[in-house]
DSSP file (Angstrom, degrees, kcal/mol; ACC not computed):
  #  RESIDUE AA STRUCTURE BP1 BP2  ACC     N-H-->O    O-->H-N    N-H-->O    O-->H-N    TCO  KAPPA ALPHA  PHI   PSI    X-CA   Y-CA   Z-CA
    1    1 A X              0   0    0      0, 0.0     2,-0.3     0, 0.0   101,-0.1   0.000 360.0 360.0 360.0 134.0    9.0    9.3    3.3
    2    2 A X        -     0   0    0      1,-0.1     5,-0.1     2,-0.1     0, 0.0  -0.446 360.0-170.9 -57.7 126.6    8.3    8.7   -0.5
    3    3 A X        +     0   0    0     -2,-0.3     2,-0.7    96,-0.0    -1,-0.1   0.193  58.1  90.0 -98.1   4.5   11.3    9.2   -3.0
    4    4 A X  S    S-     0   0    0      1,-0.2     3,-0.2     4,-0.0    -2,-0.1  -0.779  70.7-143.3-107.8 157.8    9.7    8.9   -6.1
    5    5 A X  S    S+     0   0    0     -2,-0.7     2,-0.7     1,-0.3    -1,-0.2   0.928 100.9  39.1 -70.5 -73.2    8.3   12.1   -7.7
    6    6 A X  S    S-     0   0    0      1,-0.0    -1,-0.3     0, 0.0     2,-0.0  -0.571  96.0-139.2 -87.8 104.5    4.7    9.9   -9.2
    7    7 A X        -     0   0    0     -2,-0.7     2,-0.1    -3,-0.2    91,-0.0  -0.426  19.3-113.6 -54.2 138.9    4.0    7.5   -6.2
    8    8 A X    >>  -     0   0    0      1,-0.1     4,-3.4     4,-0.0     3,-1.6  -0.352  22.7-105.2 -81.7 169.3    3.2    4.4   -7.4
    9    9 A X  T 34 S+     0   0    0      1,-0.3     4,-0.4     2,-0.2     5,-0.2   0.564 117.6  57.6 -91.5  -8.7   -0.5    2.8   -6.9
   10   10 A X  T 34 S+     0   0    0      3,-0.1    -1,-0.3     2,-0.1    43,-0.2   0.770 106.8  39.0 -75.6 -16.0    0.7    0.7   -4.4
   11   11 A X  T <> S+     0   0    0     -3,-1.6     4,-1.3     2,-0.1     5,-0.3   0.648 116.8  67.0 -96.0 -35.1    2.2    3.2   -1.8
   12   12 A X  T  < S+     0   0    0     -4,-3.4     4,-0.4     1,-0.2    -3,-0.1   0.897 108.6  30.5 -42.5 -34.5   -1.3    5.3   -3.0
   13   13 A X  T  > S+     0   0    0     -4,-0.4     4,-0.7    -5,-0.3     5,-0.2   0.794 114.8  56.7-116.7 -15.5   -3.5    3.2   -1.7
   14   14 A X  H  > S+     0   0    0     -5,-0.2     4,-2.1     1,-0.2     5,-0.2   0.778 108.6  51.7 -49.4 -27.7   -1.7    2.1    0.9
   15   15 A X  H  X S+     0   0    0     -4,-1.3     4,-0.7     2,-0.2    -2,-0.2   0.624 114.4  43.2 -92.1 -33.9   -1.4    5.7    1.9
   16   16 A X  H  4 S+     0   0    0     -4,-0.4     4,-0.4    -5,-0.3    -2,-0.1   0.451 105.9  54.8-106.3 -23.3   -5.0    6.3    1.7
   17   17 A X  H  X S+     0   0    0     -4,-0.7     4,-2.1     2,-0.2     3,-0.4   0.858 111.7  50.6 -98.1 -34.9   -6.4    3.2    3.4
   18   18 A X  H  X S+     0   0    0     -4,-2.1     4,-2.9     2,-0.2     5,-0.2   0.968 109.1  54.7 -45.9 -50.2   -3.9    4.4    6.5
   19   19 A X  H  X S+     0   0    0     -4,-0.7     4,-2.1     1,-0.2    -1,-0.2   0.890 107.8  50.0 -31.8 -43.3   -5.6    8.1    6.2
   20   20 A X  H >> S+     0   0    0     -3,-0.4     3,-1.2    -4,-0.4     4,-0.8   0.998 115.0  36.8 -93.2 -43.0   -8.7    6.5    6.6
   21   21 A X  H 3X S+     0   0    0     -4,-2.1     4,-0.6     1,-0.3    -1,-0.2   0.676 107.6  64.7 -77.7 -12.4   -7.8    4.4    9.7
   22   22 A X  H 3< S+     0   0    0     -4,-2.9     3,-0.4    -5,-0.2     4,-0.4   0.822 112.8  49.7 -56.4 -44.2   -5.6    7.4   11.1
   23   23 A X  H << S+     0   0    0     -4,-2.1    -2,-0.2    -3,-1.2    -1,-0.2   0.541 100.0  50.3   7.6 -66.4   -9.3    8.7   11.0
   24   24 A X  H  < S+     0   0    0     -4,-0.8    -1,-0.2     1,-0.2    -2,-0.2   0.652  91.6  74.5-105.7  -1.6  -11.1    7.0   12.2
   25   25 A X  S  < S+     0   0    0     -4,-0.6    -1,-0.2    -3,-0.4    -2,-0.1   0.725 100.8  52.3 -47.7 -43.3   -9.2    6.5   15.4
   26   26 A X  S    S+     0   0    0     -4,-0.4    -1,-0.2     2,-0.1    -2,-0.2   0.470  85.7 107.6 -73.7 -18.5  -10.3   10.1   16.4
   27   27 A X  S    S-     0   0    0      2,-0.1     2,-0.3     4,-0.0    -3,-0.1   0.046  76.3-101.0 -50.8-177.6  -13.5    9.6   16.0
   28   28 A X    >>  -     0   0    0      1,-0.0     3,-2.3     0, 0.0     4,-1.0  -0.949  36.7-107.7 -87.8 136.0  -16.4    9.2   18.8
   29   29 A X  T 34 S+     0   0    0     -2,-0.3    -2,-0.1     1,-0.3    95,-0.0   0.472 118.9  52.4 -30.8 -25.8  -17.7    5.8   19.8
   30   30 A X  T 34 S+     0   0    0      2,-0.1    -1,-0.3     3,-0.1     4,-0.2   0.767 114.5  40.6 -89.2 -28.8  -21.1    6.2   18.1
   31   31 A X  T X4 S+     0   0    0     -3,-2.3     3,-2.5     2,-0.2     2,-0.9   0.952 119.2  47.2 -89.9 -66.8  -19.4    7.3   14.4
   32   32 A X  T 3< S+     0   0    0     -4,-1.0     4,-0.3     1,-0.4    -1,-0.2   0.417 105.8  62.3 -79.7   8.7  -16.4    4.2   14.9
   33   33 A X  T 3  S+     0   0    0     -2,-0.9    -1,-0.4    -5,-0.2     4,-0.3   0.788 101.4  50.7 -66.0 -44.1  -19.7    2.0   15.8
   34   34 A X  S <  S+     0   0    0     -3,-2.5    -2,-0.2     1,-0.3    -3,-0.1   0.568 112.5  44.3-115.1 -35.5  -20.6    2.9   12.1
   35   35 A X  S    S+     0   0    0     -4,-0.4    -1,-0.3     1,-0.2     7,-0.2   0.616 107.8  58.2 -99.5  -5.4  -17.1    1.7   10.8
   36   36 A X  S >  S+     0   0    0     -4,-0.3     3,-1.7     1,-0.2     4,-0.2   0.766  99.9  59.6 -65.8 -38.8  -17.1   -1.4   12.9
   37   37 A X  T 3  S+     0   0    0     -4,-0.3    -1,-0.2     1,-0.3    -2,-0.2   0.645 101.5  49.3 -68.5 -12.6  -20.0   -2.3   11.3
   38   38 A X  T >> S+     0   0    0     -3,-0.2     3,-2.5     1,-0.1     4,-0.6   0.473  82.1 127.9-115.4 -17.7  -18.3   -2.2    8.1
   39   39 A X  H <> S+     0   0    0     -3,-1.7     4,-3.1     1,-0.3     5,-0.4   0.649  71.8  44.9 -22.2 -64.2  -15.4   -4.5    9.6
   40   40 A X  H 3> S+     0   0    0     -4,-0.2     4,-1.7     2,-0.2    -1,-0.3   0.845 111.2  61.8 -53.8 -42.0  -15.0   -7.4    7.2
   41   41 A X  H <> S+     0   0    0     -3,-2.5     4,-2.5     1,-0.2    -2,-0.2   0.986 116.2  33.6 -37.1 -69.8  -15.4   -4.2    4.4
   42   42 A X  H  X S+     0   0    0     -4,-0.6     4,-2.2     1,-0.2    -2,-0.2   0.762 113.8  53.5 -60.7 -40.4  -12.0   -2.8    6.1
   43   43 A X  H  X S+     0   0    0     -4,-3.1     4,-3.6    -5,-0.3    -1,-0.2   0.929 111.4  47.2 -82.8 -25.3  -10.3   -5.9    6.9
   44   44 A X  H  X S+     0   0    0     -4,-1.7     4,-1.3    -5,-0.4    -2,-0.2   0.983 111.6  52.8 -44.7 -56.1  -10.7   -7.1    2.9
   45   45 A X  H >< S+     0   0    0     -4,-2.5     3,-1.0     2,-0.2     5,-0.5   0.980 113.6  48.0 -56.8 -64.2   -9.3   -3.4    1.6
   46   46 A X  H 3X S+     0   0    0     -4,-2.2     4,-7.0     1,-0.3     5,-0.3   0.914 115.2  41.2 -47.5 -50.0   -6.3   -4.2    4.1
   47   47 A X  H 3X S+     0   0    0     -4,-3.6     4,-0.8     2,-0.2    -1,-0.3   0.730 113.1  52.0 -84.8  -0.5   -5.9   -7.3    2.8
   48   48 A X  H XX S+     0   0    0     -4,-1.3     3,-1.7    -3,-1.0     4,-0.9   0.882 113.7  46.1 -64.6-113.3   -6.4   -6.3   -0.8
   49   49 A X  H >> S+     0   0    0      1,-0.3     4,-2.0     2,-0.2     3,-0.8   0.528 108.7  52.5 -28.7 -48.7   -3.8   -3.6   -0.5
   50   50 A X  H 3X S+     0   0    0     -4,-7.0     4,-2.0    -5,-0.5    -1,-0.3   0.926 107.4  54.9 -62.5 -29.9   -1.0   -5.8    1.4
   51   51 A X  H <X S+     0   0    0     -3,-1.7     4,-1.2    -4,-0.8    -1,-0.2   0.765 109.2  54.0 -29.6 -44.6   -1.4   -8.4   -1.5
   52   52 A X  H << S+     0   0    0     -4,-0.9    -1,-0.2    -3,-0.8    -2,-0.2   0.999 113.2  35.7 -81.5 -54.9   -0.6   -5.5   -3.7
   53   53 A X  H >< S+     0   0    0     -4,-2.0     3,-0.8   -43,-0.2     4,-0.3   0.799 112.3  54.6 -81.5  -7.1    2.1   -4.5   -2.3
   54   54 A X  H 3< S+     0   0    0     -4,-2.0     2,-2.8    -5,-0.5    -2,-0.2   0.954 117.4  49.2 -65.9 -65.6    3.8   -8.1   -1.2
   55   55 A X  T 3< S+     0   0    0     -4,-1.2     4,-0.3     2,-0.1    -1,-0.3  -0.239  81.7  90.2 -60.7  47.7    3.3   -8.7   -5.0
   56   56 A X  S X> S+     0   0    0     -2,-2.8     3,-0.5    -3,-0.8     4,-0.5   0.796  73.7  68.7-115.0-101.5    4.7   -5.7   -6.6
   57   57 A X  H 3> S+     0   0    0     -4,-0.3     4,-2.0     2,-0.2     3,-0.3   0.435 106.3  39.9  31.4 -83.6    8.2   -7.0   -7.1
   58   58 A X  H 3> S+     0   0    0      1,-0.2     4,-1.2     2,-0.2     5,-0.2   0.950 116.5  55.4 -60.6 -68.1    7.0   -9.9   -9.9
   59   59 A X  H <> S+     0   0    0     -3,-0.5     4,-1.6    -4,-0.3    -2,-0.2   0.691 110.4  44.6 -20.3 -45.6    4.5   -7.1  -11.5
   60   60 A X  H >X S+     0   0    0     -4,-0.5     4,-2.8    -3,-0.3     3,-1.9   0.993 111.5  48.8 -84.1 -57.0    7.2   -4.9  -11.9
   61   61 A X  H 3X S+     0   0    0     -4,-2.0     4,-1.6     1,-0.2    -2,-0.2   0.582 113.8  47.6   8.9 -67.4    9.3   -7.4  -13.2
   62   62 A X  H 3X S+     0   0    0     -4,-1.2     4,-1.5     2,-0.2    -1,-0.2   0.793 116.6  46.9 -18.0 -65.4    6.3   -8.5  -15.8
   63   63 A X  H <X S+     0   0    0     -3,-1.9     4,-1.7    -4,-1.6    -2,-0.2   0.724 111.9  48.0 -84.5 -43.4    6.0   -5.0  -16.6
   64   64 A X  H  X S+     0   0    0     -4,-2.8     4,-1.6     2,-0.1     5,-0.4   0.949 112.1  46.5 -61.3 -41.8    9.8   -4.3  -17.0
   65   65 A X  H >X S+     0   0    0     -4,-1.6     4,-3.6    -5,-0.3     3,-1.2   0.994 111.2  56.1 -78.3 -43.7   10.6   -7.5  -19.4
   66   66 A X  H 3X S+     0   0    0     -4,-1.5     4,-1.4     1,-0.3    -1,-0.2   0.883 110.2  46.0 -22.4 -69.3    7.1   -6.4  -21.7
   67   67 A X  H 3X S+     0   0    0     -4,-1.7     4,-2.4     1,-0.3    -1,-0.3   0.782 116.6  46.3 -60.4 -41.4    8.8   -2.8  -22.1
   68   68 A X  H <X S+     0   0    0     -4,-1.6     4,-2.4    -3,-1.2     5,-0.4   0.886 110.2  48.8 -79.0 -41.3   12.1   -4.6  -23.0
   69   69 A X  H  X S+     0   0    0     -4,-3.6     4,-3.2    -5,-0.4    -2,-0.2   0.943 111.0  54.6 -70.1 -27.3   10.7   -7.1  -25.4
   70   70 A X  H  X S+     0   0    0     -4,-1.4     4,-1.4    -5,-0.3     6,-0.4   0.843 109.5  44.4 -55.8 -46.8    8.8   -4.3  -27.2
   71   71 A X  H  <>S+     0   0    0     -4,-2.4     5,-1.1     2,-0.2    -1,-0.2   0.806 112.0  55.2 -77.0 -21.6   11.6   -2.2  -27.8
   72   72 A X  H ><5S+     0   0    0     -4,-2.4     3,-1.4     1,-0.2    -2,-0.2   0.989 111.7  45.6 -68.0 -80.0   13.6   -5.2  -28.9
   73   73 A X  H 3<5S+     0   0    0     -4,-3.2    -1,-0.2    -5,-0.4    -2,-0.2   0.656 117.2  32.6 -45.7 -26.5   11.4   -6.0  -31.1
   74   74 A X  T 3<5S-     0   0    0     -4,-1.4    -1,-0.3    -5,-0.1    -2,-0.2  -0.232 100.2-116.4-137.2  53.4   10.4   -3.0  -33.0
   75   75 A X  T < 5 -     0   0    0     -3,-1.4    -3,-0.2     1,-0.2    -4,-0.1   0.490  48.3-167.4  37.8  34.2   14.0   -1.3  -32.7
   76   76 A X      < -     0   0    0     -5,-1.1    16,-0.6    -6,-0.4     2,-0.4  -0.127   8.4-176.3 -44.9 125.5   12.2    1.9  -30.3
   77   77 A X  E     -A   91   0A   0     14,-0.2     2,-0.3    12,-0.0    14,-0.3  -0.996  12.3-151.8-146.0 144.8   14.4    4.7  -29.9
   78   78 A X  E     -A   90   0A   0     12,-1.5    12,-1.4    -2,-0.4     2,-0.3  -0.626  10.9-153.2-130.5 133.7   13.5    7.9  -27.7
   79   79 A X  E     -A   89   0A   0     -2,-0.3     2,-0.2    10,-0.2    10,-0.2  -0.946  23.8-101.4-130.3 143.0   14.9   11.4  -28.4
   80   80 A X    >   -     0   0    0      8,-0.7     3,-1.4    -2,-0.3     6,-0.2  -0.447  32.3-122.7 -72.2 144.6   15.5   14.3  -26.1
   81   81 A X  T 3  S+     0   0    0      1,-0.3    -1,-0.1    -2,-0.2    -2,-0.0   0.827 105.4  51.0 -18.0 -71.3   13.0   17.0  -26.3
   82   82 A X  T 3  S+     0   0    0      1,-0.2     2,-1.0     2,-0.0    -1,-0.3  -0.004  83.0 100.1 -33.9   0.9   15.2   19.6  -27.1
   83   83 A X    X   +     0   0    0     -3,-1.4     3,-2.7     1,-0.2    -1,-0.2  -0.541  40.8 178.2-135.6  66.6   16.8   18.0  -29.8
   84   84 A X  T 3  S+     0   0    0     -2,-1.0    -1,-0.2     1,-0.2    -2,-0.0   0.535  78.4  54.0 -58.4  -3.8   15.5   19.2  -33.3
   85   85 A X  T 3  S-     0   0    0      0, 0.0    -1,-0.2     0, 0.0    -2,-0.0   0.157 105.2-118.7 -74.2  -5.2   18.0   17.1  -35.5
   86   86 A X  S <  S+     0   0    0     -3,-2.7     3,-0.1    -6,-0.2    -2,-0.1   0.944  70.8 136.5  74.5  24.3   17.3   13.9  -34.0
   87   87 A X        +     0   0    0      1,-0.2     2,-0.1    -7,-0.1    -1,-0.1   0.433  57.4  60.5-109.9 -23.1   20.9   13.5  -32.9
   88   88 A X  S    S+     0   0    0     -8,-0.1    -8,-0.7    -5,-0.1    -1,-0.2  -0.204  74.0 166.2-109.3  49.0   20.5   12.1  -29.1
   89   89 A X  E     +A   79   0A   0    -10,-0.2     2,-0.3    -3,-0.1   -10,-0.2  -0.488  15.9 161.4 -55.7 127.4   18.3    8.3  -30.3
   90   90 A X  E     -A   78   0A   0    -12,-1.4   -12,-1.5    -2,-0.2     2,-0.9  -0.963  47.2 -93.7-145.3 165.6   18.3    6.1  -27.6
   91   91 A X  E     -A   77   0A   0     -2,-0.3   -14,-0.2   -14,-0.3   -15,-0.0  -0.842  53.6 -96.6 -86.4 123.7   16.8    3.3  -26.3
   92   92 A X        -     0   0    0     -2,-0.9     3,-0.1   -16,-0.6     2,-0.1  -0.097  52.2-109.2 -42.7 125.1   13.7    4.1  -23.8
   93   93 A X        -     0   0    0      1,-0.1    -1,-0.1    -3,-0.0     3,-0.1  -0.287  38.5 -77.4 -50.6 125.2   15.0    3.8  -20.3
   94   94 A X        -     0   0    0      1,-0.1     2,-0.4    -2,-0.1    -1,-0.1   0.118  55.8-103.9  21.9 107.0   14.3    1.2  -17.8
   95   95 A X        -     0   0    0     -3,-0.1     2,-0.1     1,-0.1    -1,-0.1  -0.732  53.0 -97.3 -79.8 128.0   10.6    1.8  -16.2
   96   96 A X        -     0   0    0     -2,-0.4     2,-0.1     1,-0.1    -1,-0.1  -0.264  37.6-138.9 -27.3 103.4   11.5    3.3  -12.5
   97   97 A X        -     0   0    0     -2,-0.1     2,-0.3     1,-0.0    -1,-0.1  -0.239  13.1-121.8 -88.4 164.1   11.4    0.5   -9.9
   98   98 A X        -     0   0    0     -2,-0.1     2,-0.2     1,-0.1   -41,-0.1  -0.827  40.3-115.0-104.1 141.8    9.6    1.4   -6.1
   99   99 A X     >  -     0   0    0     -2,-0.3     4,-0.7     1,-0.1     5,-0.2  -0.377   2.6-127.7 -95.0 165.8   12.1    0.8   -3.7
  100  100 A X  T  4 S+     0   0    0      2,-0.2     4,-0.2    -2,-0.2    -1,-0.1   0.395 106.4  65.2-108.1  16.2   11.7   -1.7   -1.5
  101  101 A X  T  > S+     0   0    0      3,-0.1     4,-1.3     2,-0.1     5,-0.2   0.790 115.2  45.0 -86.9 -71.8   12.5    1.0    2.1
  102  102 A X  H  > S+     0   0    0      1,-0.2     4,-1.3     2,-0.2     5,-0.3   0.866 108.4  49.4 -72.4 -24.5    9.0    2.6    0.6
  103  103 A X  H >X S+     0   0    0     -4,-0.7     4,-4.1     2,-0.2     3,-0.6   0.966 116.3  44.2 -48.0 -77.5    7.1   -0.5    0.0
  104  104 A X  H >4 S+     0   0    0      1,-0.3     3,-3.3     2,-0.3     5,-0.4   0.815 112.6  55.8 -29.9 -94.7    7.9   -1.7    3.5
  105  105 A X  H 3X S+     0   0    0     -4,-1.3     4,-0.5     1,-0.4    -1,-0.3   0.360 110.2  38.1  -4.8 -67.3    7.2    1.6    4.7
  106  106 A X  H <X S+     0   0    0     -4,-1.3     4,-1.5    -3,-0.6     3,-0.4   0.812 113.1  60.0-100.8 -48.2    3.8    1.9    3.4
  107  107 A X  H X< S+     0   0    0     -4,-4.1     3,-1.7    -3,-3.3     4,-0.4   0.725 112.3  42.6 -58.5 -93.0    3.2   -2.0    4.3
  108  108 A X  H 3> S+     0   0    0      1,-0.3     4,-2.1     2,-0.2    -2,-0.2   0.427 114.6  44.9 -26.7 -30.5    4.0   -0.9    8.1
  109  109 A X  H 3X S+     0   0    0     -4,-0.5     4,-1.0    -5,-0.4    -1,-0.3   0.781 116.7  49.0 -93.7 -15.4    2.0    2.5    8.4
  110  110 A X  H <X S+     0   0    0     -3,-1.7     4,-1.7    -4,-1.5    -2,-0.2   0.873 113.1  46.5 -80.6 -44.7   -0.5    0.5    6.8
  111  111 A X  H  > S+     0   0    0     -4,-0.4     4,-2.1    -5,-0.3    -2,-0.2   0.857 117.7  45.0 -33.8 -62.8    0.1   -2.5    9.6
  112  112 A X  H  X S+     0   0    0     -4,-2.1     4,-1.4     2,-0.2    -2,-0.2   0.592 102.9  56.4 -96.1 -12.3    0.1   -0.1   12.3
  113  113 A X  H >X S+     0   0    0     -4,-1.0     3,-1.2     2,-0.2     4,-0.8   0.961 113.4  46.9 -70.6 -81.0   -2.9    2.1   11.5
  114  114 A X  H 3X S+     0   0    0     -4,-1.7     4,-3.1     1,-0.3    -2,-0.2   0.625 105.0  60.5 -21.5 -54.4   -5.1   -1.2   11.5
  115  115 A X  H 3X S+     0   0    0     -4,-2.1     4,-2.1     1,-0.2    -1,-0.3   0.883 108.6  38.1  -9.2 -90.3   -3.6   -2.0   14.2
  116  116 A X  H <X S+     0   0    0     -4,-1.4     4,-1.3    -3,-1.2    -1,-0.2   0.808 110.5  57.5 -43.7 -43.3   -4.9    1.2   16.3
  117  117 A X  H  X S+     0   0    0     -4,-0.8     4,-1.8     2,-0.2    -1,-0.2   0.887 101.7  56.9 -61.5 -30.6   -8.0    1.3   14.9
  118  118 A X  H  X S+     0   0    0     -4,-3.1     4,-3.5     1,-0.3    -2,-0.2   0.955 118.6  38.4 -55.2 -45.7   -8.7   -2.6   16.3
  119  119 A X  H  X S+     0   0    0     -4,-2.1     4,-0.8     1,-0.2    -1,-0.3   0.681 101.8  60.9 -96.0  16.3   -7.9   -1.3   19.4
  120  120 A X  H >X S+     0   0    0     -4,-1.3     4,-1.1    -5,-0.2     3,-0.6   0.900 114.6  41.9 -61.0 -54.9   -9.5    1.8   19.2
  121  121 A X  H >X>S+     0   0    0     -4,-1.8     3,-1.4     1,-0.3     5,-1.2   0.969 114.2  57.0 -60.8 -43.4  -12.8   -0.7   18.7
  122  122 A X  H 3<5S+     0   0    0     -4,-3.5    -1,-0.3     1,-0.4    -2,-0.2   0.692 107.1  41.1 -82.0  -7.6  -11.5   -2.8   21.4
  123  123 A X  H <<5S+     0   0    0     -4,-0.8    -1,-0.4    -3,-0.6    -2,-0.2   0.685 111.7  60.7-107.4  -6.7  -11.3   -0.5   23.9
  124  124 A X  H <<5S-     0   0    0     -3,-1.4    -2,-0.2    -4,-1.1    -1,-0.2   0.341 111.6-120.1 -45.3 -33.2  -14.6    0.9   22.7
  125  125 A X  T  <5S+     0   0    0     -4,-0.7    -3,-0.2     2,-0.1     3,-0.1   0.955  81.3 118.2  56.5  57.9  -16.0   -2.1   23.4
  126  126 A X  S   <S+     0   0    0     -5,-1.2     2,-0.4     1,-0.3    -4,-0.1   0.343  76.9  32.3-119.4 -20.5  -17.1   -2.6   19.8
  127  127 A X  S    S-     0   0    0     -6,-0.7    -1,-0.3    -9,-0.1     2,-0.3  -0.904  82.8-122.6-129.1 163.5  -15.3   -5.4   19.2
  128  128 A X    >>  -     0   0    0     -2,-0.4     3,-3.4    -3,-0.1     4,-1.9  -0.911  38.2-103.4-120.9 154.5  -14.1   -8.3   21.5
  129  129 A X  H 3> S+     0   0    0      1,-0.3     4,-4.4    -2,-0.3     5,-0.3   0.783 118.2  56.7 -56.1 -15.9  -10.4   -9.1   22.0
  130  130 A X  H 3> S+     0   0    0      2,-0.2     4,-0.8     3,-0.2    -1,-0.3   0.637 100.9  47.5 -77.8  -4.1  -11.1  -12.0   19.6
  131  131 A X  H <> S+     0   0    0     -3,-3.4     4,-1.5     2,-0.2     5,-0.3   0.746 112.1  53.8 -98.8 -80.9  -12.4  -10.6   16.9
  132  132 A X  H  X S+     0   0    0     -4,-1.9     4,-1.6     1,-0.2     5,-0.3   0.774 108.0  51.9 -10.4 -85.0   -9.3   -8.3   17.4
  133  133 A X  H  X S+     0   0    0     -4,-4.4     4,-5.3     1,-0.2    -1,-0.2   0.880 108.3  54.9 -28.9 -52.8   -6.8  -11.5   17.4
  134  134 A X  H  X S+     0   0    0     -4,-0.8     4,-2.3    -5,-0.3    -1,-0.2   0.968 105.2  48.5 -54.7 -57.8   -8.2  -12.6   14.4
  135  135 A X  H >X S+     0   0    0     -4,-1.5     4,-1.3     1,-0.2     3,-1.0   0.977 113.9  41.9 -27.0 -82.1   -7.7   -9.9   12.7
  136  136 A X  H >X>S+     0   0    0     -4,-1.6     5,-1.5    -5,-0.3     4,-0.7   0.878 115.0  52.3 -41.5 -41.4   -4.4   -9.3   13.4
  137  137 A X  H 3<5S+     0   0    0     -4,-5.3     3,-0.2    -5,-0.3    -1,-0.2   0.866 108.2  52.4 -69.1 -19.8   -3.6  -13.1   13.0
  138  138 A X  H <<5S+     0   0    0     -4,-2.3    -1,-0.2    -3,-1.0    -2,-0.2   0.855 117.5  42.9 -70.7 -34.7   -5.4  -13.0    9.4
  139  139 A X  H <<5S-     0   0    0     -4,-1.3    -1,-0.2    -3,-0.6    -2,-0.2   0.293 113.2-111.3 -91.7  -2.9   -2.8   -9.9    8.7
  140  140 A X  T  <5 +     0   0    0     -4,-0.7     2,-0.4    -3,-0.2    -3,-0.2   0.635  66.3 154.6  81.2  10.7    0.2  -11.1   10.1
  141  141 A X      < -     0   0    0     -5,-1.5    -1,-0.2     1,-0.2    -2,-0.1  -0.733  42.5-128.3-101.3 120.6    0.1   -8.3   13.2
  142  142 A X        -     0   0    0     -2,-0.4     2,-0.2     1,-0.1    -1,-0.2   0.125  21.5-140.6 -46.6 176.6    1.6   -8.7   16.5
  143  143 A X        -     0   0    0     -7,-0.0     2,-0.8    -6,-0.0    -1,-0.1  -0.746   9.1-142.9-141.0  99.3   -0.8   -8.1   19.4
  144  144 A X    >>  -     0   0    0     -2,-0.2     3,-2.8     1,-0.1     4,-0.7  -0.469   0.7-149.7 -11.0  68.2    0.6   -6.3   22.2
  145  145 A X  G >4 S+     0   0    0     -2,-0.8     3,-0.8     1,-0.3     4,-0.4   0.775 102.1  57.0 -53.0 -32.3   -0.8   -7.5   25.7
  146  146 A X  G 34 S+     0   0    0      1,-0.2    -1,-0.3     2,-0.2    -2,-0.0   0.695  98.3  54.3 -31.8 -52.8   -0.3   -4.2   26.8
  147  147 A X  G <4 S+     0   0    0     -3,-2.8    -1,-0.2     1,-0.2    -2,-0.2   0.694 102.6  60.9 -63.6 -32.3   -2.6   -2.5   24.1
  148  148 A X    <<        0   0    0     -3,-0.8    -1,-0.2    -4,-0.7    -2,-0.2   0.538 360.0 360.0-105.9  -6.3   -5.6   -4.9   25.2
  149  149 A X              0   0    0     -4,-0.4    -1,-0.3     0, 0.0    -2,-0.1   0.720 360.0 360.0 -75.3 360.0   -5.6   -3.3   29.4
């Protein structure tokens, strides 16, 4: 489960590219024929999105010391709403870090949807177990022996 109120765009599209392979699992052989086809499309978006989130960490970083050096420099100070006199001046908080339980998270459901969908193909006989392996070895994803009877 997410803990931030505004999800950040890395657990978003993480979150979205699982949707779609949670999806497409259900499908019928003739429509997941149609996303097979499209493989190398799917396997990019996966590896686009883990990228994003392995790298998040320095980005926020990046993003935090900018924010810091701005207000340092041009002495910014933030008032509560509420506060017609101008009495509560502060310095602008901290930008809200992504925790790294929901990063993971989202890397894993993200992991494990591919996952299904490969064998979804493979047992479909859309794909061959090598094509599978590859995948997973390009994504860092175990392969079951189990999955593949």
């Amino acid at each position: 489960m997410r803990t931030l109120a505004f999800p950040a765009y890395s657990i978003i599209i993480a979150e979205t590219l699982s949707s779609q392979f949670n999806r497409f699992v259900t499908l019928n052989a003739y429509q997941l024929a149609g996303h097979v086809a499209n493989l190398g499309f799917w396997s990019d978006e996966v590896a686009h999105c883990l990228n994003v989130l392995d790298q998040y960490r320095s980005r926020f970083e990046r993003l935090a010391e900018a924010q810091r050096r701005h207000v340092a420099e041009r002495g910014t100070i933030e008032f509560e709403h509420q506060d017609v006199w101008g009495e509560t001046a502060k310095a602008p908080p901290r930008p809200r870090n992504l925790s790294d339980r929901d990063r993971l998270a989202a890397r894993a459901a993200l992991c494990d949807s591919f996952y299904r969908f490969l064998i979804r193909c493979h047992k479909s006989r859309l794909i061959e177990e090598q094509t599978l392996r590859q995948e997973c070895v390009r994504h860092s994803i175990s392969v079951d022996s189990h999955d593949l009877r």
